[in-house]
Every structure is written in C-alpha cells, then in structure tokens.
MARDORO-658075 format. One line per field, with one value per residue (C-alpha): x, y, z; residue in one letter. Coordinates in pm, whole numbers, always signed. Each point is the difference from the previous one (the first is absolute). Layout:
MARDORO-658075
xx: (X,...) $
yy: (Y,...) $
zz: (Z,...) $
aa: (A,...) $
***
This chain:
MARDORO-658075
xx: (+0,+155,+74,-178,+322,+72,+207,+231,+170,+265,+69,+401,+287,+259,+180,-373,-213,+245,+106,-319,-195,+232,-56,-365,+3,+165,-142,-356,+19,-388,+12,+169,+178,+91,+253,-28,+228,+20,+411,+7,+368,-41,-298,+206,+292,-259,-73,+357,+66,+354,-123,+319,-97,-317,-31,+69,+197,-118,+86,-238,-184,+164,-138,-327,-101,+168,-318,-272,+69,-262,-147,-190,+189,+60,+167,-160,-9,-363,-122,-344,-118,+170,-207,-276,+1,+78,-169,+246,+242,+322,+157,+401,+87,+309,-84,+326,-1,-130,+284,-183,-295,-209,+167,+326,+303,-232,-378,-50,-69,-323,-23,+13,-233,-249,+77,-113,-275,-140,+130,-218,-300,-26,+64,-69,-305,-291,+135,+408,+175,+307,+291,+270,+323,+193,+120,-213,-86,-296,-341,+104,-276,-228,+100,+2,-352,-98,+129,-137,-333,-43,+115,-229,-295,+63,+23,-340,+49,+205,-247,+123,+308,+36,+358,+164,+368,+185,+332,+323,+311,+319,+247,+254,+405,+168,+246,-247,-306,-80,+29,-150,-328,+22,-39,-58,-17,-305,-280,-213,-320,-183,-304,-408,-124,-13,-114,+310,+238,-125,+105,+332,+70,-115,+285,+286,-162,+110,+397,-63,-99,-300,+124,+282,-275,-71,-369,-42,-177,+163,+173,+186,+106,+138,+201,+104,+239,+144,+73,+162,+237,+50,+113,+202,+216,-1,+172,+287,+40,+14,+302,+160,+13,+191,+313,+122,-11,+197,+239,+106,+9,+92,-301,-87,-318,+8,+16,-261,-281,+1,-19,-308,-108,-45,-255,-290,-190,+243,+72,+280,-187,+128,+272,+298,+172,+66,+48,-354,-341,-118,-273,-326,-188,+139,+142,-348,-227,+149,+17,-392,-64,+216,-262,-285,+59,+93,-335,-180,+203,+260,+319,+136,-45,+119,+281,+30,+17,+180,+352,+2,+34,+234,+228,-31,+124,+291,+116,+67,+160,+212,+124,+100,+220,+157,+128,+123,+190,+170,+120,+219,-259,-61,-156,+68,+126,+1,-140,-304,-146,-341,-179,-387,-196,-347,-158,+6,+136,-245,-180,+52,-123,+223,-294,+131,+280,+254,+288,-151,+79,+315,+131,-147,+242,+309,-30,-77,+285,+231,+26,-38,-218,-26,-341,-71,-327,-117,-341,-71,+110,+183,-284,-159,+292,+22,-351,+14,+324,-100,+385,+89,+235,+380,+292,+232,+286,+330,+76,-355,+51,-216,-336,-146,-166,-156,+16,-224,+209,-99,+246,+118,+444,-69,-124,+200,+329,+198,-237,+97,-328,-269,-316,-276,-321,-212,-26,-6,+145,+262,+165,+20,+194,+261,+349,+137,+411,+2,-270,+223,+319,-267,-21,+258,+159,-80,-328,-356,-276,-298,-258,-352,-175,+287,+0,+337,+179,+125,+379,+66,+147,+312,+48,+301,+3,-385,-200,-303,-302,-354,-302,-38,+283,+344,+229) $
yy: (+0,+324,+265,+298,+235,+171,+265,-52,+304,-40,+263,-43,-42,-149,-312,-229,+261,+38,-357,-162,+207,+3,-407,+41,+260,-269,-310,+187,+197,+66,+163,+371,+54,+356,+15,+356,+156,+307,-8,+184,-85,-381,+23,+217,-316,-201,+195,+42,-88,-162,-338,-54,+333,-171,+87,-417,-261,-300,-257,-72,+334,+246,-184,-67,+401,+24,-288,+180,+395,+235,-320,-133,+115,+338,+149,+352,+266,+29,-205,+126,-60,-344,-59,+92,-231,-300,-260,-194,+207,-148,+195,-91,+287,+41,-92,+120,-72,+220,+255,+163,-16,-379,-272,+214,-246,-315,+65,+122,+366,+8,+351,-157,-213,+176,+322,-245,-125,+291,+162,-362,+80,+362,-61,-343,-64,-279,-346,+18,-329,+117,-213,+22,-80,+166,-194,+73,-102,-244,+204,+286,-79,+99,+350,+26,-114,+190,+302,-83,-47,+287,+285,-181,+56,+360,+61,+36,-31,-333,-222,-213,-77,-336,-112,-344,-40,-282,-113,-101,+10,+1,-259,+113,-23,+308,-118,-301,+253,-55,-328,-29,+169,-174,-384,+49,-246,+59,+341,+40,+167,+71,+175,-109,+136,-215,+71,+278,-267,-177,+340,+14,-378,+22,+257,-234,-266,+143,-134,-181,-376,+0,-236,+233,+260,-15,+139,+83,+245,+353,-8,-322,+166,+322,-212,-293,+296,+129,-386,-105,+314,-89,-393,+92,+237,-192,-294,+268,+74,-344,-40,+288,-86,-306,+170,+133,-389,-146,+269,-101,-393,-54,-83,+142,+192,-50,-389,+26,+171,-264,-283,+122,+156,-365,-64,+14,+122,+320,+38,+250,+293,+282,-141,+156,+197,+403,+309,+3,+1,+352,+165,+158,-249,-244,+208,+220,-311,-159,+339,-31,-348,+87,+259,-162,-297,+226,+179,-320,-95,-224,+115,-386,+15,+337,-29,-294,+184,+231,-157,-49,+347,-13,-265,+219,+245,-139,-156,+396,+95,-368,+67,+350,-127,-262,+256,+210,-289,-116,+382,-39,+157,+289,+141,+368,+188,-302,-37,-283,-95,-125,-202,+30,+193,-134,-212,-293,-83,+53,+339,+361,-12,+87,+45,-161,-153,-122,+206,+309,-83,-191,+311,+258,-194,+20,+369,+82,-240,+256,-218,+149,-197,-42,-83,-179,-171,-50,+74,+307,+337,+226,+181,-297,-96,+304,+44,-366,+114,+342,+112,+240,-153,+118,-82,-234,+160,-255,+314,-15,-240,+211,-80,-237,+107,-227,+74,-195,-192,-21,-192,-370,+87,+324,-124,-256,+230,+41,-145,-213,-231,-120,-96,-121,+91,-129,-315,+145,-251,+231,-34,-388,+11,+287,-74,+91,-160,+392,+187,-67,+193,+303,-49,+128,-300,-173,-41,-194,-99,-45,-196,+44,-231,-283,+48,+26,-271,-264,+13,+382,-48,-152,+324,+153,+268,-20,-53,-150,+42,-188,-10,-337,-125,-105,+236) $
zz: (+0,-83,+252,+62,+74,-226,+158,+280,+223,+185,+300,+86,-283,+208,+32,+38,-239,-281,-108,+106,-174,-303,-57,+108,-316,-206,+80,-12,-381,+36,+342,+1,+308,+137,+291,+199,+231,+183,-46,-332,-52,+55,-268,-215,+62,-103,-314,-116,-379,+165,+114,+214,+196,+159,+406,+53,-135,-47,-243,-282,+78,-252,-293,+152,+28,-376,-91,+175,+96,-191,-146,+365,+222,+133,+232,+151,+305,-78,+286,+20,-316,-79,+326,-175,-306,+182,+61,+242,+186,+172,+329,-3,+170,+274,+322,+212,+366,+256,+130,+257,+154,+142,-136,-151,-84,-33,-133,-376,-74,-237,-34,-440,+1,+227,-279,-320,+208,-14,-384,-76,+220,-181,-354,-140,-111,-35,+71,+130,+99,+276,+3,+261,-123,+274,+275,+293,+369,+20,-10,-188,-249,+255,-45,-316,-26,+295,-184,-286,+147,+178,-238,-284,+266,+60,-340,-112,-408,+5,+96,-296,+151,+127,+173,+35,+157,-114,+194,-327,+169,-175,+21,-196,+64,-124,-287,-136,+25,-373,-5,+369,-153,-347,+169,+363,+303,+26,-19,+346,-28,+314,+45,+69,-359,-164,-343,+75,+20,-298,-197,+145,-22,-393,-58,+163,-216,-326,+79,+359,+30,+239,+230,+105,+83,+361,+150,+407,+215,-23,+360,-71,-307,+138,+295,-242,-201,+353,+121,-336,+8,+393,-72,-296,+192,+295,-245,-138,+472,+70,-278,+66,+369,-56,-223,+323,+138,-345,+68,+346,-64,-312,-261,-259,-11,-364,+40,+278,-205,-291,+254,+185,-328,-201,+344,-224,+336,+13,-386,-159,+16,+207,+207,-156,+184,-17,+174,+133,-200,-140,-231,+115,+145,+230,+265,-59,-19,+319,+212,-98,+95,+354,+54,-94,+224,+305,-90,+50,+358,-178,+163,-26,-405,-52,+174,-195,-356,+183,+30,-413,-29,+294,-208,-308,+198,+170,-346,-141,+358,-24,-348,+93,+272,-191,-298,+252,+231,-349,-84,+319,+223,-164,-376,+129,-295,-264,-308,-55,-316,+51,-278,-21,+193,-131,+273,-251,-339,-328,+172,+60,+324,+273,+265,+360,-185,+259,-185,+128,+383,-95,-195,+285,+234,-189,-83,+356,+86,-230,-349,-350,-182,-362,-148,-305,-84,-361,+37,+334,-85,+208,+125,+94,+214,+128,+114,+173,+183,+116,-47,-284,-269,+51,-255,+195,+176,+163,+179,+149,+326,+247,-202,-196,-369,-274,-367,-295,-272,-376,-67,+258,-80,+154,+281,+98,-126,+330,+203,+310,-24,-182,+133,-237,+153,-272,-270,-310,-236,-159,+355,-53,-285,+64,-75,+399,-158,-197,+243,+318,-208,+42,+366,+285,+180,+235,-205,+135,-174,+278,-218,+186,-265,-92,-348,-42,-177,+215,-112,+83,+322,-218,-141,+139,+296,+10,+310,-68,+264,-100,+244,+209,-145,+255,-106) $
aa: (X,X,X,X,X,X,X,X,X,X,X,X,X,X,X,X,X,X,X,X,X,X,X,X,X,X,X,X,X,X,X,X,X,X,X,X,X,X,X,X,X,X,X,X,X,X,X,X,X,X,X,X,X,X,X,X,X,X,X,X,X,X,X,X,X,X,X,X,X,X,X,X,X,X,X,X,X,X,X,X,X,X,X,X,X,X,X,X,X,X,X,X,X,X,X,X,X,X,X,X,X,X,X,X,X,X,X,X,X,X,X,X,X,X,X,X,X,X,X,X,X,X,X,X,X,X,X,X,X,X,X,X,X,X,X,X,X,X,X,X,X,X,X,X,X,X,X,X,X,X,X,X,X,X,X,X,X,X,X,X,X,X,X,X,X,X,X,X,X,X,X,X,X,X,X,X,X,X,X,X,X,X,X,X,X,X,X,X,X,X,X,X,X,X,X,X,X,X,X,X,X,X,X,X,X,X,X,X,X,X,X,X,X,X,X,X,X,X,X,X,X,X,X,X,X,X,X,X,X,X,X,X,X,X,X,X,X,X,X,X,X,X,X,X,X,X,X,X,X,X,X,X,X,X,X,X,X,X,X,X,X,X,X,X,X,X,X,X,X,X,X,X,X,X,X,X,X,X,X,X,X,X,X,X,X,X,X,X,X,X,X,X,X,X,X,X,X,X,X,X,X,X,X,X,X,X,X,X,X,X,X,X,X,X,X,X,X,X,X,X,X,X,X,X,X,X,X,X,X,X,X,X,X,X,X,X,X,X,X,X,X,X,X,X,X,X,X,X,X,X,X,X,X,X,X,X,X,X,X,X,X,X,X,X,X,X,X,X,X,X,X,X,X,X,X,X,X,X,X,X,X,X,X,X,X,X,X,X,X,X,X,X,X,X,X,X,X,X,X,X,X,X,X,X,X,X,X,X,X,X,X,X,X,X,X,X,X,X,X,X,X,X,X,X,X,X,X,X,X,X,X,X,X,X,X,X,X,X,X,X,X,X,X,X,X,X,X,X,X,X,X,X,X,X,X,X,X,X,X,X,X,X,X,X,X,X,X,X,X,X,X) $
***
C-alpha cells in the first residue's frame, strides 16, 4: 500500500538530521524532504556547490547529497513553512546536558525540543505525524503531545489539526552512519497510533526488510536508545579497564580481546581498546540514565552506570601520566605531535573526544603540541580546547601552546613524541624507519589504539609505547 507522506521536514541538520535524512531522500525518490535549521551557516554548509565543504564527514555521504539536493531533498532556514507543508515532521535536534539549574551535569536540557514542540503546534496544519529522532529521557513524548495538545485547543481556527508522536531513535555509529542507515540492525518504532506507525513503517519499507523493523510502546522506545548507548560504552570501560592490568603482568590486551571476542556470548564488537570512548552521546546518554535512575530512588544502579564514566575517565588521566613518566618526568617545554583529534576514525566529530582532555593536560603540563588530523579544522580544535592557537616556540618552557598541522612531517619535525590519539588508517601504514629521522632523539611513539605495525620496536633508537601491552 503506498504511503501517504508525501513531504517530510526535518527540524535539526546535524550529525542525526543531515545524513539520515539524506538516504531517507534517496532511498524515498517520491517523498521530498526539506531539512531546516536555525544555524544559517550550517544550512549554507549544507548548500555549498563544494561537496567536500559539507558541515560533516561521513563516508558515502558526499555523493549521496550530489544524487538528491534540489531534486527531493532540500536543505533550508525556513523552518516555519517546511513545517507547514509537511505531513510527517522529525525533531533531531541537540539535546546538551543541563549546566545549571535541577538536574545540571546529569539530566538533558530540552529547552530544543520543547521550542519545535511548539513551532509544530503553531504552524503545521491538518493531519501531522511527530517523530522523535533525538535521543531523549523516557516520557518526553508526553510533552510533546501535551504541548501539542494544548496550544491546538487555544487556538480557535485549527481545529483541523490532529497530532500523533511517534518514538524512531537513531542507532547510528559515526563513521559507518551511511551504511548504518542504508542496512540497519534493526528500525524501532514506538508509539500507540497505530495507523501512524503504519505510515512511518511504509517509508522504511521502501529499502528495509520488515523483519528488521521493530514495533513497541513509545516509553520502551525512548529508554531502549539511552540503554543501548549505556551497554555499548560500558563494553569500550570494561576493556579499557583491563590495559592497565596487561600492562603490569605481562599479557597482551591485544591477545586478550580476540580470545574473549571469538565467545560468541561476548562477540568482537567494541572491546578494542583506546584512549577512552567519545562523541555526543554516550557520556550524554549515560549522565541521563544516572539521573533518571536516581530520580526514581535507584542510588544502587546509578552508581552502577556511574563508575563507566569513572573508567572512561581514569583511562584519559592514566594515559596522561604514562606520556609524561616516559619523557623522564616531565613534557615542560617539549614539542608533541599528536595524530587525530576526531573522537573516532571516518568522522569530523571531535565532540567529547578523549584527545581533548589528554591534550588539555599536556599543555597545562608545559608541552607544545602539534596537531594534525585529516579531517577537523583548526577552528574546530580550537573551539574544543578553549586555548588560542600559538606558533610553537623551543624557547617557550614556561607555557604550554598548541598549533594545527596541514601537513603530518611538520608535525612530527623536531618533535620529542608522538602520540596517535585516533585510528585513522593513514596512521597504520606510515613509514615511522624515515618519519623518526624527523623526530629529536630520544624519540616515542605512545600508540593509544595499537595500530602500529608489530615490527617497529626493531627500528633503531625508537621507543615504542602501545596501550595494554608489557612494555
């Protein structure tokens, strides 16, 4: 049975709006699609004839909006009246956490959603589905339809408008995101309309086998997003907690993880090891989940979900240490080359990626650090760090200063260390035997990720430091 959307608004072009809407567009040629934002340079990013100048990098995306942009899919700062043609509207705006007020450092500030709520309430018209895409706390349907609701019933000449709120959460991993969307695990609808589902489950149809799509009631929806976030980052703690414990006896943490990896009840799936897990939603997601349960009187399982951030945490402070033991005690007035910033390989994204903190340390500990990521700009890094960008100065051993890289030699030229934050695959293959001559001796490579080649500590005058490994 064909659908009855036939024109789809999305409020939010970020790293969920964007590319989901973007296959959605593609996979969907009869629908037209209209993403809004009230960030006129993101839309404008969006907009640019220079595909490689889009606001996020993903892989597979670029030639995606080439397909479908000004064909079905458009990208806009009009947000009222793309509300106003739609028939089904998706919410994937931000939804930071609190900083001040109730809740502030744990519960999720709304001030977003509640804000399209109401640009819904005032200016679609006749029959609207609402989809949440955001990540939210359990029940925030309720207020959207609440808000809904009530501004339709004081409004005296839209008694045509009729609501429903549907529960879609994303379950997308930043760097597969394309491919996450194109053949998903699975798509979870939750909601009580049902002939509302039915419309939404008719669009995933057009690429999605049905038996991957997944029906519930709304609140197991919303909490199901929050949980899966919470046990995947829990997996990357529970790793990362036992490179410290290979280190001191003698395994190899690399050795460890395939073992208990081929366990077809653990599986291979987020148990490498790293610097610490990053990106926008498991550090947010959990902070939510700690709240929500204390909310409820569960101190025993907050405090439970608690120590994985406390482990993510300690892995940043551990690694700091470690570089700065190895650099006879000190990185005061020495120059660092640090490779990747982004919080993961394949993605722009450098939101709560564990080379801020790490970096933050070493400049405050007096090191100059040299920046180069292929994909995050200087601005970007800059903004994450809070520090301005200063040149780097050997005569400078008072403070500690940062400075971006375009280029990976002029990084590492003269540098006492490098530390590879992030596992971009360029960084597997790099030839250290004629990188190293760039370096000052005694030169270290600290390898958070252990993707360096196995043979390097045979190179000459290198020292060789990889996480959970016996050095």
């Amino acid at each position: 049975m064909e659908s009855k959307i036939k024109n789809i608004c999305c409020i939010g072009a970020g790293y969920v709006g964007g590319p989901t809407m973007a296959v959605l567009a593609d996979k969907c040629p009869h629908i037209n699609v209209s993403v809004v934002d009230i960030n006129q340079s993101r839309i404008d990013a969006w907009n640019n004839e220079d595909l490689t100048l889009l606001p996020i990098y993903e892989p597979g995306l670029k030639a995606i909006v080439r397909r479908c942009r000004n064909k079905n899919l458009y990208f806009s700062d009009e947000v009222e009246k793309n509300i106003a043609k739609a028939d089904m509207i998706f919410i994937s705006v931000n939804t930071p956490t609190k900083t001040k007020g109730i809740g502030a450092g744990q519960a999720s500030d709304l001030k977003w959603i509640e804000k399209s709520a109401r640009q819904i309430a005032n200016f679609a018209q006749e029959e609207t589905i609402v989809v949440e895409k955001s990540t939210l706390p359990v029940r925030t349907a309720e207020t959207i339809q609440r808000i809904l609701r009530e501004t339709n019933k004081n409004n005296s000449l839209d008694k045509k408008k009729t609501f429903s709120v549907l529960s879609n959460p994303e379950f997308l991993a930043e760097g597969t995101a394309i491919k996450d969307l194109e053949n998903p695990d699975r798509v979870l609808i939750g909601g009580e309309d049902i002939k509302a589902i039915e419309e939404l489950k008719k669009i995933y149809l057009n690429w999605i086998d049905p038996s991957k799509i997944i029906i519930s009631n709304i609140w197991s929806s919303e909490l199901s997003k929050l949980i899966a976030n919470a046990f995947l980052a829990q997996r990357i703690s529970s790793i990362n907690s036992i490179t410290s414990l290979c280190e001191a006896t003698g395994a190899n943490i690399t050795e460890v993880s395939k073992a208990i990896g081929l366990d077809s009840r653990i599986g291979t799936k987020f148990i490498t090891p790293g610097p610490g897990f990053g990106g926008s939603c498991f550090k947010k997601d959990i902070l939510n989940l700690i709240y929500i349960c204390n909310y409820y009187g569960l101190k025993e399982v907050a405090d439970y979900w608690s120590k994985v951030l406390d482990i993510n945490q300690w892995q940043k402070q551990r690694i700091t240490e470690i570089i700065i033991k190895n650099l006879f005690g000190t990185v005061n007035g020495k120059k660092l080359a640090i490779l990747g910033f982004a919080f993961k390989a394949n993605t722009n994204d450098t939101r709560e990626s564990p080379a801020i903190e790490i970096c933050k340390n070493l400049i405050n500990e007096g090191a100059n650090l040299a920046i180069y990521d292929p994909k995050v700009s200087s601005d970007q890094i800059e903004k994450e760090l809070n520090i301005s960008q200063s040149n780097y100065n050997e005569e400078n051993f008072t403070d500690g200063s940062w400075e971006s890289q375009e280029d990976l030699g002029c990084a590492l030229k003269g540098s006492d260390a490098a530390i590879i934050l992030t596992e971009w695959d360029m960084f597997q293959e790099l030839n250290w035997a004629e990188l190293t001559k760039l370096m000052r001796p005694p030169y270290w490579i600290f390898d958070t990720r252990n993707i360096t080649k196995k043979n390097l500590e045979d190179l000459e005058g290198l020292n060789l430091w990889r996480l959970g490994i016996d050095q």
